[in-house]
C-alpha positions in Angstrom: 57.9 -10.9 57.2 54.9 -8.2 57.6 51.4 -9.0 56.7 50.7 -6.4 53.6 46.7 -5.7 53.0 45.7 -3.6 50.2 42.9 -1.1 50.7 41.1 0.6 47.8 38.5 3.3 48.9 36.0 2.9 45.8 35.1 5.5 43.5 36.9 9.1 43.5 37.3 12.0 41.6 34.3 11.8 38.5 33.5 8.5 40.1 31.1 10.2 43.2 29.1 6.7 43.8 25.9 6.7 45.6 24.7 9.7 47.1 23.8 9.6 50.9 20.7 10.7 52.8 22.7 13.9 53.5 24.2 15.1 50.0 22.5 17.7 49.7 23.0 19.5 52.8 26.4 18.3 53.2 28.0 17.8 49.8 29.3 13.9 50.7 29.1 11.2 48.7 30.3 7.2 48.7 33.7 8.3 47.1 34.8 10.8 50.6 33.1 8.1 52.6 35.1 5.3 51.5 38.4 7.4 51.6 37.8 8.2 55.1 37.2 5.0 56.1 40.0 3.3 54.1 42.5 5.9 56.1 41.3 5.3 59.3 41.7 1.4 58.5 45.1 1.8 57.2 46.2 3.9 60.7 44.6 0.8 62.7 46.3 -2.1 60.8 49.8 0.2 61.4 49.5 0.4 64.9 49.6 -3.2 64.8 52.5 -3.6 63.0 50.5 -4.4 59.8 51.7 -2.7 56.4 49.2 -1.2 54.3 49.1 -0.3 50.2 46.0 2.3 50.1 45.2 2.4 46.3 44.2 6.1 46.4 44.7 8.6 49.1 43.0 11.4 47.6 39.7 12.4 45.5 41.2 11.0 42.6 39.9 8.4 40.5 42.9 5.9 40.2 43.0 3.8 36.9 40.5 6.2 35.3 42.3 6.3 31.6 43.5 2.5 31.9 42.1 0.3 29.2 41.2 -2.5 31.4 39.1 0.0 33.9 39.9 1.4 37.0 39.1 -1.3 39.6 41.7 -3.7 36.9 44.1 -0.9 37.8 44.0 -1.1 41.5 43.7 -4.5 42.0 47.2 -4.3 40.2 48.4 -1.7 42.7 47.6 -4.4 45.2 49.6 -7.2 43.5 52.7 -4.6 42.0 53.2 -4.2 46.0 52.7 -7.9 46.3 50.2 -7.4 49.1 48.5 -10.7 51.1 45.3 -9.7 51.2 43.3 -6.8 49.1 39.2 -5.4 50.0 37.4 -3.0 48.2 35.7 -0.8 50.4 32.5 1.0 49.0 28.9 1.7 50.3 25.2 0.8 48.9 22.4 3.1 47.6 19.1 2.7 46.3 16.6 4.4 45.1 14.1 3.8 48.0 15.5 3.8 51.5 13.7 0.3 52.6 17.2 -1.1 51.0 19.6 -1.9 54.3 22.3 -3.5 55.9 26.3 -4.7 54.7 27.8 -7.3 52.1 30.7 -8.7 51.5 31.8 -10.3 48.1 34.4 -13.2 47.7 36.0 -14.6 45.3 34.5 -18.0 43.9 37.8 -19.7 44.4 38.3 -18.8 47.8 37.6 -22.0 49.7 38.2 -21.0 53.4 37.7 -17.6 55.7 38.9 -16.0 58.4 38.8 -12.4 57.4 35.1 -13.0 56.4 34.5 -14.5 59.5 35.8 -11.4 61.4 33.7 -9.1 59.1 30.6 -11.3 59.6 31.1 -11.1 63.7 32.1 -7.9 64.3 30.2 -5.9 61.3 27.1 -7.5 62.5 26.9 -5.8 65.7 26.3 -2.4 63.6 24.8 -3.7 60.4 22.3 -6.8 59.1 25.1 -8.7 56.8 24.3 -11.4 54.5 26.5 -14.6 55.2 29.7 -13.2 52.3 29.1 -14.7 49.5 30.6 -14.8 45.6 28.6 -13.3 42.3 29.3 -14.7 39.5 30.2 -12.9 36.4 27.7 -14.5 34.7 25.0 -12.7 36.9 23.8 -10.3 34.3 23.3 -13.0 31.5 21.0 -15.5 33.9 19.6 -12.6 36.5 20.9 -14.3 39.3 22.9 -14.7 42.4 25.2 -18.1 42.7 25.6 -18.1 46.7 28.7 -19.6 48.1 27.4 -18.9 51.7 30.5 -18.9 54.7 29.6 -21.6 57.6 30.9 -19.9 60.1 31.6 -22.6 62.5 33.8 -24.2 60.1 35.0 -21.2 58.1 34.6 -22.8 54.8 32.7 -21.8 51.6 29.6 -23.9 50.4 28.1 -24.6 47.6 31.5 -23.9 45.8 31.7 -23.2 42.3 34.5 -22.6 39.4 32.8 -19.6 38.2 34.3 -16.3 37.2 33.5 -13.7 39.6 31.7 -10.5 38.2 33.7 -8.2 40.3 36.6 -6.7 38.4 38.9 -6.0 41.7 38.4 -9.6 43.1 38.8 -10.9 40.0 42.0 -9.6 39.2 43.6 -10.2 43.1 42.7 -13.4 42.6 44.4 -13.8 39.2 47.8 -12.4 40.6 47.3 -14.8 43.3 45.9 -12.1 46.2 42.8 -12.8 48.0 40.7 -10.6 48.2 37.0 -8.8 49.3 34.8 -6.2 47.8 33.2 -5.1 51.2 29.7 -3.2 51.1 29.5 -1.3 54.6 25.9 0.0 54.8 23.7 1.5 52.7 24.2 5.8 52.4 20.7 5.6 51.4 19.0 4.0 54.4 18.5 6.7 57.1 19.1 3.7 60.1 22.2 2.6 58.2 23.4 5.8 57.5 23.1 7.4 61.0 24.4 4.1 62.8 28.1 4.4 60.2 28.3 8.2 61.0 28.0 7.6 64.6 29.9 4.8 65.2 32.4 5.4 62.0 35.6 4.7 64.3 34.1 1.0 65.7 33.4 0.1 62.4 37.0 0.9 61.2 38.1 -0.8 64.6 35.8 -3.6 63.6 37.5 -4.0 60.0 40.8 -3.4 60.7 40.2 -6.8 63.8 38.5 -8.6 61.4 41.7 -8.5 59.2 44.1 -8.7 62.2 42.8 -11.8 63.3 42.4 -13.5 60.2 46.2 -12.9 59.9 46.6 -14.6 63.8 47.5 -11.1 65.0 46.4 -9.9 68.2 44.0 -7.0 68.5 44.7 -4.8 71.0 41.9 -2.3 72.3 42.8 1.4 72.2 43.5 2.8 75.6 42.9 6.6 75.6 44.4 7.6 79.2 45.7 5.3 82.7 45.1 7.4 85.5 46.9 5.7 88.6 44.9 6.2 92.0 45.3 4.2 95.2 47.2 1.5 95.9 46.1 -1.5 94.0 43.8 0.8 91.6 44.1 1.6 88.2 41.7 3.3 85.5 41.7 2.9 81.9 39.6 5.4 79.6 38.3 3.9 76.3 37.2 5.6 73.6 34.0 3.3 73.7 32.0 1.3 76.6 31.9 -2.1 74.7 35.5 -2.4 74.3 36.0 -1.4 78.0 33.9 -4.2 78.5 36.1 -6.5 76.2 39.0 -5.4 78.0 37.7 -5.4 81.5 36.6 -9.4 80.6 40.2 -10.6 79.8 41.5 -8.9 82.7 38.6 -9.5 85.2 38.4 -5.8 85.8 34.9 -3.5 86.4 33.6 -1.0 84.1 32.3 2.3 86.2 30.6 4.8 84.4 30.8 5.2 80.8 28.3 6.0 77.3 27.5 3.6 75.0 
């Protein structure tokens, strides 16, 4: 049976969130970021046989008019289309740009990772990112954060906890029995942050959609652009990017000629 992941590209329609760096010269804001993103994902996770529920796939703000709020609304989405695993893509702003780097939220029951592993390894090479880590509903009321930090070499929570998480889209997945993220890429508003995600937006797709391949035991297969055959005994392979040439080249105990970072 296909692994089914549910994406839902935050905000939309009225719902702009943050503005970026560039808004005002370019009109952009978290809502067509996260849509992008989340489509680019989706295409990734197909190519590798991996079904995918998007919970909006336009600038529309799904769930707008339902009583329980939109992110209730498509965390149902997820579980109507009984998916395995949800994540709740958005992006960070603040009002000064000193403000950097990715999170991801879990839910407080969650006792083991793998997904959150991936996003830890592979997100990391763009981004500072905060070991994931839950937020309590009660985080308003007592003005703080209850870590539940991932040990990576284990892959299990600590410091776990029964409380209720704050955020409405993992905390519904998790009541209809999905696990589930709510995944903070960068911040829009920090200008390193900001130009590392616009120039490296397909890697960081490439490095969600692995972190969920191999959290489901699927293998993740480098995108080949082009094979040129040449001599006898020669081959070349053009990637899209030197590092996963140099992934690729590694397995196979190939060279890398040539090439941009």
């Amino acid at each position: 049976m296909a692994v089914v992941i549910g994406l839902d590209a935050g905000h939309g329609g009225s719902s702009s969130g943050t503005y970026s760096i560039n808004s005002t010269k370019d009109g952009l804001f978290e809502k067509d970021y996260t849509l992008d993103l989340c489509k680019r994902v989706a295409k990734k996770l197909n190519e590798h046989g991996v079904k995918t529920v998007l919970t909006r796939t336009s600038d529309t703000n799904v769930g707008e008019d339902y009583k329980g709020g939109a992110v209730v609304k498509r965390a149902l989405i997820c579980a109507e289309a009984k998916c395995n695993y949800a994540v709740s893509i958005h992006f960070n702003g603040f009002g000064t740009e000193s403000a950097n780097g990715c999170e991801v939220f879990v839910p407080y029951a969650e006792k083991g990772a793998g997904i959150e592993a991936g996003y830890q390894k592979y997100l990391g090479e763009f981004f500072k990112l905060r070991a994931p880590f839950a937020r309590s509903n009660s985080y308003y009321d007592r003005n703080s954060i209850f870590d539940k930090k991932l040990n990576v070499s284990t892959r299990k929570f600590e410091n776990y906890s029964n409380s209720k998480d704050y955020f409405g889209f993992v905390r519904t997945c998790w009541e209809k029995g999905i696990s589930a993220d709510l995944l903070e890429v960068c911040f829009l508003t920090n200008k390193k942050d900001f130009e590392t995600y616009t120039k490296n937006t397909e890697a960081i797709a490439d490095a969600i959609a692995r972190a969920i391949c191999e959290g489901y035991k699927i293998e993740w297969k480098p995108k080949q652009t082009e094979v040129e055959k040449t001599e006898k005994g020669k081959f070349y392979i053009a990637f899209e990017e030197k590092k996963k040439a140099e992934e690729f080249a590694a397995e196979i105990g190939a060279i890398v000629v040539g090439g941009n970072e």
